[in-house]
C-alpha positions, 0 to 999 in steps of 0.5 A: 814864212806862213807864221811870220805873215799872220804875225807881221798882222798882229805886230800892228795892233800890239803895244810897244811894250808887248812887242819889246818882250816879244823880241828882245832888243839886246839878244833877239831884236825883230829886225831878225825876225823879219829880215830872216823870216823863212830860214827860222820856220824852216828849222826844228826850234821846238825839239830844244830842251835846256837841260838836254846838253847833247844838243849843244852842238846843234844849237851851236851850229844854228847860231852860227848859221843865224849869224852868218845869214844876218851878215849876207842880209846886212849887206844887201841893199837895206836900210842904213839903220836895219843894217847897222843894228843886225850887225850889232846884233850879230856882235851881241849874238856871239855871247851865245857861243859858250851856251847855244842852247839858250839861244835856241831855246830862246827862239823856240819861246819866240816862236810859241809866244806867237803862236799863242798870240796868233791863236787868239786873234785869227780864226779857227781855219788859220789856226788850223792852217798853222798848226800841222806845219811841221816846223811848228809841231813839236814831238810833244805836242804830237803825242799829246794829240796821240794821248787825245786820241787814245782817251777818245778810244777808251771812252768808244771801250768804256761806252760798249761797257755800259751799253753791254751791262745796260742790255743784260739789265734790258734782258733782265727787265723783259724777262721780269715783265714777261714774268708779272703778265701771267699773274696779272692774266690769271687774277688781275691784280691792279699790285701787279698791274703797277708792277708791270708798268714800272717795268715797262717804264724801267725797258723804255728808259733803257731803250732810250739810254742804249739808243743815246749811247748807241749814237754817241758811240758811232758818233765817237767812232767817226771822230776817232778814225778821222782824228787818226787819220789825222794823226798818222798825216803827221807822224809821216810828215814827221818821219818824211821830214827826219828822211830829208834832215837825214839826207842834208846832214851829207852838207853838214845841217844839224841832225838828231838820228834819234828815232824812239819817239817816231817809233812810240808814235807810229806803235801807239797808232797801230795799237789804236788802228787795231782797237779801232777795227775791234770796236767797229766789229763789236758793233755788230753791223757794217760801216763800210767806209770807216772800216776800209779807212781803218784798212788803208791806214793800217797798210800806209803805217806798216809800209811806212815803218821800215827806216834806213836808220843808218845809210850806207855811206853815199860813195861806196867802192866796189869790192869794198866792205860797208855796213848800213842799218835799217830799223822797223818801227813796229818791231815788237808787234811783229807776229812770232814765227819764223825769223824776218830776213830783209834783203837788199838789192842795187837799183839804178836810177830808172828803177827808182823812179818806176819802184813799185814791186822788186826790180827783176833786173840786178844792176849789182853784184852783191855780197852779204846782201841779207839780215835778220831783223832783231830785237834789242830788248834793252834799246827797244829797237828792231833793225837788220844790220848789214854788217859786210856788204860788198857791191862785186860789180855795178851794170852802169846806164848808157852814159849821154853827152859828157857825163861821167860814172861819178854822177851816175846815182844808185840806190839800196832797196831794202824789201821783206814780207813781214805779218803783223800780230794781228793782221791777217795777212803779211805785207811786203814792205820796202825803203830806198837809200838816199842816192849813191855813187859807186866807184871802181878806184880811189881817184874817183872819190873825190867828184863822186862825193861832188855829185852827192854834194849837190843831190843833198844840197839841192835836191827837192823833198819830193822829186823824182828820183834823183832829180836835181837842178842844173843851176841854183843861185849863188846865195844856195851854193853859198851856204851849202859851201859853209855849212859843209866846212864847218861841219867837216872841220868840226868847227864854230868858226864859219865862212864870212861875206868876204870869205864867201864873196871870193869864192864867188868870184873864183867859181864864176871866175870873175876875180875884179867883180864886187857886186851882189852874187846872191841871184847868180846862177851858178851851174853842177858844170861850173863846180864840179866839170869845168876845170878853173881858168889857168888851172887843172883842176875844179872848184869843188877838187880845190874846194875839197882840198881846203876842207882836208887841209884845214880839217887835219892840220890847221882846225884850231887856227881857223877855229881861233880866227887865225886864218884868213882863208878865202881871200882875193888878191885885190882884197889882199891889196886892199888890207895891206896897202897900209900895214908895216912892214912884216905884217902878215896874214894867212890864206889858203892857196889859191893855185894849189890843191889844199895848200896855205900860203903866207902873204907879208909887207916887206920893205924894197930897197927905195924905201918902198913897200911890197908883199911877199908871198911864200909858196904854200905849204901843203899837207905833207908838209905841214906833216913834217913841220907844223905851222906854229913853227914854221911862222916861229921861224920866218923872221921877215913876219912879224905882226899877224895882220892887222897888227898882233905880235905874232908870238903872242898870237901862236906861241901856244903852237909852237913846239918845245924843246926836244929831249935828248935822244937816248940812241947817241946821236946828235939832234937835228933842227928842221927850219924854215928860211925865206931869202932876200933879193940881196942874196940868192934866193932861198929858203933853207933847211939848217942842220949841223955837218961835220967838216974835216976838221970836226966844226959844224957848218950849215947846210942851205938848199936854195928855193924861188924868191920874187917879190910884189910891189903893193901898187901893181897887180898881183900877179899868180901864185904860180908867178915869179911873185913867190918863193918857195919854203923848205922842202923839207925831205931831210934827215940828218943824224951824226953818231956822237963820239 
C-alpha cells in the first residue's frame, strides 16, 4: 500500500478536476482506490498490453476478484454514502465483462499517472523507495534499466578505445621529442628548439586527457558494477515473485508461465557481468572489491537461472507416470562439450529446510529421475524434460499426534554441474519444486490436494519450508475458496457475500450466526480433519465434491446465474416466505458430497404454503439425465426464484426429440416425478410395458415424499423433509413386431 500512502498526500493538494480524471467517477471512482488499496498494489497491472488478447482471461479473472473484493468491503461497517456507491460501481464494473482487458489497462494507467504525480512532488529517496517495488516495475521498464546499463558499458569500451589510440599517439609524440633533442644538441637550432616544445606541450595535453579519461573510466566502471548489482536485485525479485505466482496459480490466481523475458533479462546481464570483468582486467591493475563484486554476482545469477518451469503435479501417486519440465535461463551460453544431465532427486521436508549440497539420504525411490538439457533453437529455450518419472517408493518421516501421510510435504530437487563459456569453473546448480504430496492409493487424492491447498494459499514467500499457519482468518479462507471455484470451473461467474457467508457458517458450524466472519480464525483442523457436525465427511471433501459437480455437469448454469449454491436454510426461508407457489431455486446439497438439490413453495391442504425439497442429484445422475430436463419434467416447479418462467430460463437445456432407433425397438423416455402427500409418495420413472393384451401401462418406482412448512424450521436434509427423485437405474426396450 506504499503507493497509495504517498498518494493519498498528494490527493489533498490537487484539484477536483485533476482528481475526477484520475479516477474515473463512472468506471473506477477512488472510493475503489481507497478502500482496496492493498489488494490493487499487490498484483501485476503493468504487464497488460490492449492488443494482447491472450491476456483476456487474466484480466477477467481480476475484475471479478475486484469486484468480489468490493462487495465484502460494502458490507463492512462503512459509511452509507461509500457503500452505496461501490455497489454502483460494482454494477457499472460488470460492463468490463465482454472486454477485461480494458479494465485492467485502465487500472494500469491509474496507477502510472500516480507514479508520475508522486515523482514530481516527493523526494528523490521516495521515489526510490517506490520504484524497485515489483508490483510497480514492469518488464519494460527493467530492461530499459538493463538498456541503460549496456550504454553505461559501451561507453567504459568506447573510452578504453580512445585511451588506447590516445597511448600510441603519446608513444608516438615521445618518440618524435626523442628524435628533435639530438639536432637540437648538435646545432642548437631555436627551429627546432620550437619543435621540441610543441611536442612536449602535444605529450602534456595527452597526459592529462588519458588522466581525465582514466578516471572518468574507473568512475564509470563503478557506477556500472553497482548499477548491475542493482539490476540483477530485480530480475531475482522478479524471478522470485513468478516462483510464487507459479505457486498461487494451485488456488486459482492469474499466471503467465511466459519465461522469455526473465531469460533475455538474466542472458543480457551476464553478458555485462563478463564485459565487465574484461574491461577491469584491461585496466591492467587490480580493483579488488569490484572484481570479487563481479565474482559474486556472476555466482548468484548462474545458481538462480535453473526454473522448474513446469511442476510436477503437487499430488503424485506412487507407481504412476508424471512429467515435469525445468529450464536454465543461461541456456545458450552453456559452454560446448559433453552433454549437460540434470537429475533429480525426492526430498522430505527436513531436508529442505537444511538444503545446501544433495541430501545423501534418498527418501524416494525413483524411475527416469535424469534428462538432458537441450536447446530449442526455434523457441530459444534450454530445458530438461522428465518425460516418465515414477516415485516406486516413499520413506515417510515419523508422524506426531494425528497427522496423517496426506499432510506430509516432499519436494523434487533438480541438481546438475554446468560450466558457463567463459567461466573457468563449473557450477553445481539446484532448484526445489513447490511442495508435494505423495499418495499410495486414489482415496487419498482428495485431502492430499487439501494440504496443497492451504500451502499454496497461505504459505509466506519467504519461510522455511514448508512452513505454513495453522489458522488464518475467514476473509483469507474466503477468497482463497472462490478463487479456486471459479478457476476450477472455468467460469466468470464467482462466489457472493451470501454465497461466502454460508460457507462460513458451515465450516465453523455456526448455521444461525449473521455477523461479520471476516477476522474469525478458522483452522487446517477445521477444514480439512474434523469431520462437519452430523456429518462424515470434511469441508474441504464437501467443498471438493461441489467443484466437481459444477465443473462437469452444471458450469453453464452457474456461470448464467442459474444457481444459487451455497445457500443456509434460514437464507432460504427468508427469500421464499413471500414467493407463489411453484417457485423454485437451485442449491448444492448441503448433507451430501457433490449433489444439487431443488427447493420449491408448494401449497398445503389448508391453503397454506411450504417448501419441498427434493433429494439432490448427484453426478451419476445427472450423468443419465441432465438437469435442464429433469426441471422440464417436475411439473410442481414453476418459476426459477424470484419469478422467471422456468421454461424460458432452461429451455436452451432442454434435450430434443430423439430419433427413431434404427435397431427396431421401441424408444423409451426416462422422467422425473415428484409425488403428493394425497397419494403415496413417489417420484417415478415412466416407461411403456407391454401387458397381455398388447396395450402399454406405466411402470412407477416409489421414493421418500415429505414436506416443510415455511414457518417452522428446516429441518436436515436427510430428514423426513425430502423426497427422492427417480433412481434412474433403468432401461427398458420392446422389439417391435
Amino acid at each position: 500500500m506504499a503507493q497509495w500512502k504517498h498518494m493519498s498526500q498528494i490527493l489533498q493538494d490537487l484539484m477536483g478536476e485533476t482528481v475526477a480524471e484520475l479516477y474515473p467517477a463512472d468506471a473506477f471512482p477512488i472510493e475503489v482506490r481507497h478502500y482496496i488499496a492493498d489488494w490493487i498494489e499487490s498484483h501485476r497491472w503493468e504487464d497488460f498490453v490492449l492488443e494482447n488478447v491472450e491476456q483476456s482471461n487474466q484480466a477477467l479473472t481480476l475484475l471479478e476478484q475486484t469486484i468480489s473484493m468490493l462487495q465484502t468491503v460494502a458490507q463492512q461497517n462503512i459509511g452509507v454514502v461509500d457503500r452505496m456507491k461501490l455497489v454502483q460501481t460494482c454494477k457499472t464494473m460488470a460492463m468490463f465483462h465482454s472486454q477485461p482487458l480494458q479494465f485492467a489497462v485502465m487500472v494500469r494507467d491509474i496507477l502510472r499517472k500516480e507514479r508520475v504525480l508522486i515523482s514530481s512532488r516527493t523526494s528523490p529517496q521516495i521515489n526510490n523507495a517506490l520504484a524497485p517495488v515489483p508490483p510497480y516495475q514492469n518488464m519494460d521498464t527493467n530492461m530499459q534499466d538493463v538498456d541503460h546499463l549496456v550504454l553505461k558499458v559501451l561507453e567504459v569500451q568506447n573510452i578504453r578505445k580512445k585511451m588506447h589510440q590516445l597511448q600510441e599517439d603519446l608513444n608516438w609524440e615521445r618518440q618524435n621529442y626523442e628524435s628533435l633533442q639530438v639536432p637540437y644538441q648538435q646545432n642548437g637550432l631555436d627551429s627546432a628548439k620550437v619543435e621540441i616544445q610543441k611536442t612536449q606541450n602535444k605529450i602534456q595535453q595527452i597526459e592529462f586527457n588519458l588522466k581525465t579519461l582514466a578516471s572518468t573510466r574507473f568512475q564509470l566502471l563503478r557506477e556500472s558494477v553497482d548499477c548491475l548489482e542493482c539490476c540483477q536485485a530485480r530480475f531475482l525479485s522478479r524471478l522470485k515473485e513468478w516462483r510464487w505466482e507459479q505457486h498461487k496459480a494451485a488456488i486459482g490466481h492469474p499466471f503467465s508461465d511466459n519465461l522469455n523475458p526473465l531469460q533475455t533479462w538474466c542472458e543480457q546481464m551476464l553478458g555485462i557481468n563478463v564485459n565487465l570483468k574484461q574491461e577491469l582486467m584491461l585496466i591492467g591493475e587490480h580493483i579488488a572489491d569490484l572484481q570479487e563484486k563481479l565474482e559474486k554476482l556472476l555466482l548468484v545469477l548462474i545458481e538462480s537461472s535453473l526454473v522448474v518451469e513446469k511442476q510436477p503435479p503437487q499430488v503424485i501417486k506412487t507407481q504412476s507416470k508424471f512429467s515435469t519440465t525445468v529450464r536454465f535461463l543461461l541456456g545458450e551460453k552453456v559452454a560446448p562439450g559433453k552433454p549437460v544431465v540434470l537429475k533429480a532427486q525426492v526430498i522430505n521436508e527436513l531436508q529442505a529446510r537444511n538444503l545446501g549440497s544433495v541430501p545423501s539420504e534418498n527418501v524416494g525411490e525413483f524411475i527416469n529421475y535424469s534428462a538432458i538439457l537441450e536447446h530449442n533453437p526455434a523457441t530459444k529455450s534450454t530445458c530438461a524434460t522428465f518425460r516418465n518419472m515414477s516415485i516406486k517408493k516413499i520413506k515417510r518421516a515419523d508422524r506426531k499426534g494425528s497427522e496423517s501421510v496426506t499432510e506430509e510435504k516432499f519436494a523434487l530437487l533438480f541438481y546438475t554441474e554446468i560450466t558457463i563459456t567463459g567461466c573457468d569453473t563449473p557450477h553445481r546448480i539446484q532448484m526445489i519444486s513447490h511442495p508435494v504430496v505423495v499418495i499410495v492409493h486414489g482415496s487419498q487424492d482428495n485431502n492430499a490436494l487439501a494440504t496443497i491447498i492451504w500451502d499454496a494459499a497461505f504459505s509466506e514467500p519467504d519461510r522455511v519450508p514448508f512452513m505454513v499457519p495453522d489458522c488464518v482468518p475467514w476473509r483469507m479462507m474466503g477468497s482463497t475458496l472462490n478463487s479456486k471455484f471459479t478457476s476450477e470451473v472455468q467460469t466468470k461467474h464467482s462466489l457472493d457475500h451470501y454465497n461466502q457467508h454460508f460457507l462460513a457458517q458451515k465450516i465453523f458450524g455456526r448455521p444461525d450466526y449473521n455477523e461479520d466472519f471476516s477476522n474469525m480464525m478458522v483452522s487446517w483442523a477445521q477444514f480439512n480433519k474434523e469431520v462437519l457436525p452430523g456429518r462424515s465427511f470434511t469441508f474441504w471433501q464437501w467443498f471438493e465434491g461441489v467443484m466437481e459437480l459444477t465443473k462437469k455437469h452444471l458450469k453453464t448454469y452457474w456461470s448464467d446465474g442459474l444457481i444459487y449454491g451455497f445457500i443456509g436454510k434460514q437464507h432460504l426461508h427468508l427469500i421464499l416466505q413471500n414467493s407463489c407457489n411453484g417457485t423454485f431455486l437451485l442449491r448444492f446439497s448441503d448433507s451430501e458430497i457433490g449433489g444439487i438439490t431443488i427447493a420449491y413453495v408448494s401449497a398445503t391442504e389448508g391453503g397454506g404454503q411450504r417448501i419441498q425439497n427434493i433429494q439432490p442429484f448427484t453426478k451419476r445422475d445427472l450423468e443419465i439425465r441432465s438437469l435442464g430436463d429433469r426441471i422440464r419434467d417436475i411439473q410442481e416447479i414453476m418459476y426459477l426464484y424470484p419469478e422467471k418462467a422456468k421454461h424460458d430460463v432452461f429451455q436452451k437445456f432442454y434435450s430434443g426429440p430423439q430419433q427413431p432407433p434404427v435397431t427396431g425397438y421401441i424408444p423409451v423416455t426416462l422422467q422425473t416425478k415428484v409425488g403428493t402427500d394425497s397419494t403415496p409418495p413417489a417420484a417415478s420413472v415412466e416407461a411403456p410395458t407391454k401387458t397381455p393384451h398388447g396395450d402399454f401401462s406405466m411402470v412407477q418406482f416409489p421414493q421418500q415424499l415429505s414436506s416443510l412448512d415455511i414457518p417452522k424450521e428446516m429441518e436436515s436434509e436427510d430428514g423426513n423433509n425430502v423426497f427422492n427423485p427417480i433412481d434412474n437405474e433403468m432401461d427398458f426396450a420392446f422389439l417391435s413386431s
